[in-house]
C-alpha positions as CSV (number, residue, x, y, z in Angstrom):
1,X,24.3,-4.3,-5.4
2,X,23.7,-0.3,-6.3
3,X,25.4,1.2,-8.4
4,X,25.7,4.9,-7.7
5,X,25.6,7.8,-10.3
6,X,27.0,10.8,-10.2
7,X,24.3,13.9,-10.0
8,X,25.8,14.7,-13.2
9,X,25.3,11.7,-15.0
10,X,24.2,11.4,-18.8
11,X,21.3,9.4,-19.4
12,X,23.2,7.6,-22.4
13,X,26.2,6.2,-19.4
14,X,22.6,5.7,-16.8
15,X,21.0,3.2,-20.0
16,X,24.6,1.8,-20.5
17,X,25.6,0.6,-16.9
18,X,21.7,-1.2,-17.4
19,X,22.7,-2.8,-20.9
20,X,26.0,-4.3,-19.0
21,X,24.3,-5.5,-15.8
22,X,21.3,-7.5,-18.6
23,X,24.2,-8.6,-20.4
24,X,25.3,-10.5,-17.1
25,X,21.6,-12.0,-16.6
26,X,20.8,-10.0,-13.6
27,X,18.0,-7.1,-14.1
28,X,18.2,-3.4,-13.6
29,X,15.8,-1.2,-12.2
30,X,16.8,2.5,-12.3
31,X,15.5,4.3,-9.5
32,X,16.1,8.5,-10.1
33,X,16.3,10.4,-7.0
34,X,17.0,14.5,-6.1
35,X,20.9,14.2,-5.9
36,X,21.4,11.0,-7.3
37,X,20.1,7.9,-10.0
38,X,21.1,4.6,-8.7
39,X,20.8,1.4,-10.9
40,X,19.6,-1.4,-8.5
41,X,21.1,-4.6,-9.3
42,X,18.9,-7.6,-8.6
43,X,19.0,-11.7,-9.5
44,X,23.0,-11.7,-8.3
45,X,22.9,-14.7,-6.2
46,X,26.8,-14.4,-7.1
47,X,29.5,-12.6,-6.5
48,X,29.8,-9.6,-9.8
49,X,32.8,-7.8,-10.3
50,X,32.4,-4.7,-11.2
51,X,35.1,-3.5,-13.8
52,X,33.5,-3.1,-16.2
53,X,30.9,-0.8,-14.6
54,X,33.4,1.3,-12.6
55,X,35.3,2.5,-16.0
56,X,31.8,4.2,-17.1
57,X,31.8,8.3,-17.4
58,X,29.2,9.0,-14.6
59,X,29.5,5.9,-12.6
60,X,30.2,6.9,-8.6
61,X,30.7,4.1,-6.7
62,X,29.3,0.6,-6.6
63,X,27.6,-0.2,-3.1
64,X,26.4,-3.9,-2.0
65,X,23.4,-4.5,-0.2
66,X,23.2,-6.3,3.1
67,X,19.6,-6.3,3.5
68,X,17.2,-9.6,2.0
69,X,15.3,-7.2,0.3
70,X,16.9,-4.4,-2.1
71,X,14.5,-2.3,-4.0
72,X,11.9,-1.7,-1.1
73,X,15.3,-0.6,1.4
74,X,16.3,3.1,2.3
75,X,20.0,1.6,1.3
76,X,18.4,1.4,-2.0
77,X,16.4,4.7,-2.1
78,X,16.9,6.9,0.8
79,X,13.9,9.4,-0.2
80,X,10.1,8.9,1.2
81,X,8.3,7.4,-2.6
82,X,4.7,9.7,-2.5
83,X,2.0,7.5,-4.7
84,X,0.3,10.0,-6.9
85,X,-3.3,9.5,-7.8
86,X,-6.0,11.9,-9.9
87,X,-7.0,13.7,-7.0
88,X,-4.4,13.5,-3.9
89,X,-1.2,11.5,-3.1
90,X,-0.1,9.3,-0.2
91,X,3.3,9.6,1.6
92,X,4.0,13.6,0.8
93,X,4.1,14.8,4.6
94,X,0.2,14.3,4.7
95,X,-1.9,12.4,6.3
96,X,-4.5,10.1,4.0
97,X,-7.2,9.1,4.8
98,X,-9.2,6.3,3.2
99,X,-12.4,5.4,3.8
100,X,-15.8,3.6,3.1
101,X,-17.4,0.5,3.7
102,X,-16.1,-2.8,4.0
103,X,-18.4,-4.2,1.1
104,X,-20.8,-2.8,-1.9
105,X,-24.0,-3.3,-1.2
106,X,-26.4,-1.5,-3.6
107,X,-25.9,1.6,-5.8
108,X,-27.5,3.8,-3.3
109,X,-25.3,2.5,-0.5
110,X,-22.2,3.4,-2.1
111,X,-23.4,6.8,-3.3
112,X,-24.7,8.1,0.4
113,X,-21.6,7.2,1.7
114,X,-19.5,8.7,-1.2
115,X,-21.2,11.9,-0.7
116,X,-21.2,12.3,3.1
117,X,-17.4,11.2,2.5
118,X,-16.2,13.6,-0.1
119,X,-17.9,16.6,2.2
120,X,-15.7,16.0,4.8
121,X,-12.2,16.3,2.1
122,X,-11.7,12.4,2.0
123,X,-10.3,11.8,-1.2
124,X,-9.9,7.8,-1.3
125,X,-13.2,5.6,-0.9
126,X,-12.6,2.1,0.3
127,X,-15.8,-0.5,-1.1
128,X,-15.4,-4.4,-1.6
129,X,-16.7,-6.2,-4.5
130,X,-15.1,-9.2,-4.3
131,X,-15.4,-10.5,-0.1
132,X,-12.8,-13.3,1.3
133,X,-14.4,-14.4,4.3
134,X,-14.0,-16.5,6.6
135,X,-17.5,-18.5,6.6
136,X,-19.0,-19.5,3.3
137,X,-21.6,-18.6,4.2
138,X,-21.1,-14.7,4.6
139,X,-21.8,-12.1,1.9
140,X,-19.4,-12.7,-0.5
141,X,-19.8,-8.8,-2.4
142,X,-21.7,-7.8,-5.7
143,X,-18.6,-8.6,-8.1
144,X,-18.3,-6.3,-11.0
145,X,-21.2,-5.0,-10.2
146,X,-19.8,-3.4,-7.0
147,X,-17.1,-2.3,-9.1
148,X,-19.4,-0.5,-11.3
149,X,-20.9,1.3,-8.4
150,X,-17.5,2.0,-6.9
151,X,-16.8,3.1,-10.1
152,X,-19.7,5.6,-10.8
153,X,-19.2,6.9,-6.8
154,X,-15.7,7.7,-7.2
155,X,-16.4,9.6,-10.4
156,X,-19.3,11.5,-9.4
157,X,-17.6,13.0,-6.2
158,X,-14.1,13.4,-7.4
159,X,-12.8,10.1,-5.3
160,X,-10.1,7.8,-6.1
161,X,-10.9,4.2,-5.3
162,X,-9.6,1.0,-3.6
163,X,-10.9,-2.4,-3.9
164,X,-9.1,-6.3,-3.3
165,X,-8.3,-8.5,-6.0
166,X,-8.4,-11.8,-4.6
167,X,-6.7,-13.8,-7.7
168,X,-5.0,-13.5,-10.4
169,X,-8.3,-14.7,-12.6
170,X,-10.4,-11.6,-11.2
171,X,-7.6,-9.2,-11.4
172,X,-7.8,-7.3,-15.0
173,X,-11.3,-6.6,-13.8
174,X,-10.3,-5.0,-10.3
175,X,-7.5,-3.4,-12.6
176,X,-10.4,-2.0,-14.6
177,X,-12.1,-0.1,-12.2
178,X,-10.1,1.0,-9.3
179,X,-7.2,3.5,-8.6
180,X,-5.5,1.4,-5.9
181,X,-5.8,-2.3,-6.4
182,X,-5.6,-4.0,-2.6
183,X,-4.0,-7.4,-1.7
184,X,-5.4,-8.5,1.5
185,X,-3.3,-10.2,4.4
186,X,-4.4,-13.5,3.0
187,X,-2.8,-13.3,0.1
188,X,0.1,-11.1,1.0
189,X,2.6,-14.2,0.3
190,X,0.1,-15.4,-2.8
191,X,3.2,-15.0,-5.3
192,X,1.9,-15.6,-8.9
193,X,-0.9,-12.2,-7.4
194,X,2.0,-10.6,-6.3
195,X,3.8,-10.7,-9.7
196,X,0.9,-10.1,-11.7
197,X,0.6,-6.8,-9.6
198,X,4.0,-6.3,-10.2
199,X,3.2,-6.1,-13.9
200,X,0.4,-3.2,-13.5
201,X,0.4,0.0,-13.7
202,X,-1.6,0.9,-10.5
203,X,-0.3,1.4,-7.5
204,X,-0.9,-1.8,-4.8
205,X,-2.1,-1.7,-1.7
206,X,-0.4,-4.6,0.4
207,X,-1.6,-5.4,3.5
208,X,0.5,-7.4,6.3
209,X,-0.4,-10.9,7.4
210,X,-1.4,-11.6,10.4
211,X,1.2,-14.2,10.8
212,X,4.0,-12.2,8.9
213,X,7.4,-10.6,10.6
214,X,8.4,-7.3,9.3
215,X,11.2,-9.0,6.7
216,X,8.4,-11.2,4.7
217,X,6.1,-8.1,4.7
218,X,9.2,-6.3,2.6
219,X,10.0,-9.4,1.3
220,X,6.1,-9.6,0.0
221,X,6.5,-5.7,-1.8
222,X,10.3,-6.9,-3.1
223,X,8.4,-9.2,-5.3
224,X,5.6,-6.6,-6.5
225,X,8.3,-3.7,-7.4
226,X,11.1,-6.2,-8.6
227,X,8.4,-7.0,-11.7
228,X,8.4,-3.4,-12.5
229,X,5.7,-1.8,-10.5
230,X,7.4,1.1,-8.0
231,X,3.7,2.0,-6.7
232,X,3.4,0.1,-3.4
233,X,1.8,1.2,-0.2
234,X,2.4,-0.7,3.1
235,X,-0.4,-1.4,5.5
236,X,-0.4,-2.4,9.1
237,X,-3.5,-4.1,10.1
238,X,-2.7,-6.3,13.4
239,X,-1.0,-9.7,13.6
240,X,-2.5,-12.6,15.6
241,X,-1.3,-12.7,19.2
242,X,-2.5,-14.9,22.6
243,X,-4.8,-12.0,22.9
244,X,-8.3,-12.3,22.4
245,X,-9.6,-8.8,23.3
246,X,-9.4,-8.1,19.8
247,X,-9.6,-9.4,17.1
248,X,-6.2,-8.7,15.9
249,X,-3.3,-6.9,17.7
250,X,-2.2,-3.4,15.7
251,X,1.8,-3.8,16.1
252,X,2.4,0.1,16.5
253,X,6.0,-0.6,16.8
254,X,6.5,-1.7,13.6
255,X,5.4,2.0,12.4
256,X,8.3,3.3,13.3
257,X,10.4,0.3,12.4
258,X,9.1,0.3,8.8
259,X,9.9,3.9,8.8
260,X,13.6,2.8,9.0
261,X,13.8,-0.3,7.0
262,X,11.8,1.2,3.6
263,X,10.8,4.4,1.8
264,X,7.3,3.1,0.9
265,X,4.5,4.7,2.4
266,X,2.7,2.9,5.2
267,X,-1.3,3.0,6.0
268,X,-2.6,2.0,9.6
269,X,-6.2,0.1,9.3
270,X,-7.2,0.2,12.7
271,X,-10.8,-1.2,11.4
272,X,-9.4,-4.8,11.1
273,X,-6.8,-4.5,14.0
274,X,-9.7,-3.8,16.1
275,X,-12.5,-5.5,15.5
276,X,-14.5,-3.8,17.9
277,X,-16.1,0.2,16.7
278,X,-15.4,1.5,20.0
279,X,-11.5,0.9,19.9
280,X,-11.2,2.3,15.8
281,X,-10.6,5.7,17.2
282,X,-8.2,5.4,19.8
283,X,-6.0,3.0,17.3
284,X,-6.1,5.6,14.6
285,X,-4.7,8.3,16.9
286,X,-2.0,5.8,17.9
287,X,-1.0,5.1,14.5
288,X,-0.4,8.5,13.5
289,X,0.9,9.6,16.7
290,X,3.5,6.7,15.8
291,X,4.1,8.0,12.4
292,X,2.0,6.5,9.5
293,X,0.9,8.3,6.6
294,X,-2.2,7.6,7.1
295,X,-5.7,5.4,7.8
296,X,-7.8,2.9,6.3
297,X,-11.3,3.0,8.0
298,X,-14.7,1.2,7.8
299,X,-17.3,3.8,7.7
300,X,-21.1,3.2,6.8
301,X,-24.3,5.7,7.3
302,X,-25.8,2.9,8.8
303,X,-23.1,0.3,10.4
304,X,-25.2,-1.9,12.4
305,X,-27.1,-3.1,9.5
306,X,-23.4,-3.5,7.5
307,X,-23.7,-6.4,5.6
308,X,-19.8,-7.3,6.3
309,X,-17.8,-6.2,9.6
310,X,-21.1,-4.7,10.7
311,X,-18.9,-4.6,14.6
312,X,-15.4,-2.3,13.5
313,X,-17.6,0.1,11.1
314,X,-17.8,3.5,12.2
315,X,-20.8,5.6,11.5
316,X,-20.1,9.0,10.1
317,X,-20.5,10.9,13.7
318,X,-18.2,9.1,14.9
319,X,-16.2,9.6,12.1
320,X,-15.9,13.1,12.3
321,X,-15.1,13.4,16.4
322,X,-11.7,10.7,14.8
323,X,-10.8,13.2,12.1
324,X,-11.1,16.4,14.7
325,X,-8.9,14.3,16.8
326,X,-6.1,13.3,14.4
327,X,-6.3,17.1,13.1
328,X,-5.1,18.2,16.6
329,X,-2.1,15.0,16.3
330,X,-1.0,16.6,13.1
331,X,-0.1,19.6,14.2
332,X,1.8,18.1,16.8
């Protein structure tokens, strides 16, 4: 259920429609807009009646909700949310690009690719510390230490950074360090992570899973801003199909679908959908062509000696013939 403000509203009637909605047992999340505050009401699994809300100086009209999800929903908050960070912002009519390698692996690593990165405008480096992969026997990432790196690269060259959390144990140290704290598709229905993130005051980066329909992906970011954290950024990274070409399958249609369903940015990772280097740039200009706010890509100085996802890494010539080519899509 929303209840709608008028434009005019006091903030003393905005804090007292919240008081009477608590005082019910359902939470209130207050989400301002430009021509309107609403006051989100979730936990109603009953029917409220709304009364007592209705006779409050400043109160508009009471709306209910059809959709499973309610705070992620354009019903909720018809405006585009824009994630701001030190140094740039995703989802304000731009197009963001984040990039680096899949994994940390040394100090000098990090810092080559850093600086070849921030000389070409990229404002968000991408580095794993902590790796979930799917052999045991793989490199598993440096740990804090990575983070440390990360760290140092992002403040030498004016980047903001991204890294995964992969539990709730390890996540006030990936809280520590990074700008944008990533769950991965593995864990995008991990619920105790997704509550803790919900807690934090960075924004989360939640990728899809590759078994996941649109609705559990919203439902998966309901859970994040329901615990008080309204910094969430959607990312598309392929489902599993029949298909084995790849090793994923990007769903471009759900670009646009998204686009309809939430206000929350949304990030295209081609890298992952992919699997292959060759197909990262064709992908990329399909997902902004289609409407996304932006890419996620694996780039490393020297990607065939890439410790992890060494085959969808782009090398920084290749890198800059994809960003001529979604220059010329933006203009579109």
């Amino acid at each position: 259920m929303l209840v709608v403000m008028e434009k005019s509203a006091k903030k003393e009637n905005i804090e007292k429609v919240c008081k009477i909605i608590e005082s019910m047992g359902y939470k209130s999340h207050k989400i301002p807009g430009p021509s309107r505050t609403v006051v989100c009401v979730t936990g109603n699994d009953k029917k409220i009646y709304p009364e007592k809300i209705l006779t409050i100086e400043g109160v508009k009209e009471i709306v209910h909700v059809s959709k499973p999800y309610k705070l992620v929903s354009r019903e909720v908050k018809p405006d585009d949310t824009v994630i701001k960070l030190k140094n740039t912002s995703i989802g304000s009519n731009k197009i963001s690009i984040i990039a680096g390698p899949c994994a940390v692996e040394s100090r000098e690593q990090i810092f080559e690719i850093a600086e070849e990165l921030s000389k070409r405008d990229v404002k968000i480096l991408r580095g794993g510390a902590y790796k979930p992969r799917t052999s045991p026997y793989s490199f598993q990432g440096l740990g804090e230490k990575g983070l440390e790196y990360l760290a140092l690269a992002g403040e030498k060259f004016n980047l903001s950074i991204i890294s995964e959390v992969l539990d709730t144990e390890s996540f006030p140290i990936i809280e520590n360090y990074v700008d944008i704290i990533q769950i991965g598709s593995r864990n995008m229905q991990n619920f105790s992570l997704l509550k803790k993130a919900g807690k934090s005051n960075k924004p989360i980066f939640l990728k899809r899973g590759f078994s996941s329909t649109l609705n559990e992906f919203l439902l998966a970011a309901e859970y994040i801003i329901s615990e008080g954290n309204p910094n969430v950024i959607l990312c598309e990274r392929g489902i599993r199909t029949f298909s084995n070409e790849t090793r994923f399958t990007l769903d471009i249609s759900a670009i646009p679908i998204l686009k309809k369903m939430t206000h929350l940015p949304i990030i295209v990772d081609p890298s992952h959908a992919a699997g292959i280097r060759d197909l990262v740039e064709p992908l990329s200009k399909a997902g902004i062509a289609a409407g996304a706010d932006g890419l996620m890509i694996e780039v490393h100085t020297n990607p065939d000696a890439a410790l992890s996802d060494s085959a969808q890494t782009i090398s920084i010539e290749s890198f800059d013939k994809l960003l001529s080519k979604i220059n010329v899509i933006k203009t579109l």
